[in-house]
C-alpha positions in Angstrom: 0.0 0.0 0.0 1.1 3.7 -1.2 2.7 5.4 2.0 0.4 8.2 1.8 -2.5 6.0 2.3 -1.0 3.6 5.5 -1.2 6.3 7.9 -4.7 7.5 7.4 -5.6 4.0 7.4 -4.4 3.6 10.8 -5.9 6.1 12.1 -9.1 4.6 11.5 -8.8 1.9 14.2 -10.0 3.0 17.5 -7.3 4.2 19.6 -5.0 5.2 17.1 -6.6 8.1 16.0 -3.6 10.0 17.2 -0.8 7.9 15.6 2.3 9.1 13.8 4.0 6.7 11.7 8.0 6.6 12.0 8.7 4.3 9.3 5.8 2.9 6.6 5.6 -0.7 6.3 5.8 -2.9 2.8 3.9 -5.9 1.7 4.6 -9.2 1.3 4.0 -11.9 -1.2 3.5 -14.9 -1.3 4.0 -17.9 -4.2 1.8 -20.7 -3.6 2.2 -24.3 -5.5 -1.0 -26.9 -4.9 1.0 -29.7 -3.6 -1.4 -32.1 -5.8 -0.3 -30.3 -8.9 3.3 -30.8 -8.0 4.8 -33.7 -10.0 7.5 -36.2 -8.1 11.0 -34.3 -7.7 11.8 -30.7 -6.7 10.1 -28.7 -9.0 10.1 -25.8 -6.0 13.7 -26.6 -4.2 15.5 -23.5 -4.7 12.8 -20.5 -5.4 11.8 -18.7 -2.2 7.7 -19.2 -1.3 7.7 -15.6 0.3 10.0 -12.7 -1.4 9.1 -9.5 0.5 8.5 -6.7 -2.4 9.0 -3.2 -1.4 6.1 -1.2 -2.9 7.0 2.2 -4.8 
């Protein structure tokens, strides 16, 4: 989420209508393989499930 957006959105929640926001956060994603789609071997071994991605 755009950083201009993550503090407003905070502020929403009840007790941090106050808040100030030192540092924004970023998203991460996540890869997701079916395990019954998978065929025998390591079709996965070596490729991260999660890579965190830094929004812009």
């Amino acid at each position: 989420m755009p950083e201009e957006f993550q503090e407003p959105m905070v502020r929403t929640v009840p007790g941090l209508e106050n808040v100030r926001m030192v540092q924004p956060v970023h998203g991460v994603e996540y890869d997701y393989a079916d395990p019954r789609e998978l065929k025998r071997g390591s079709q996965t071994l070596g490729s991260p499930l999660a890579r965190p991605q830094r929004e812009t």
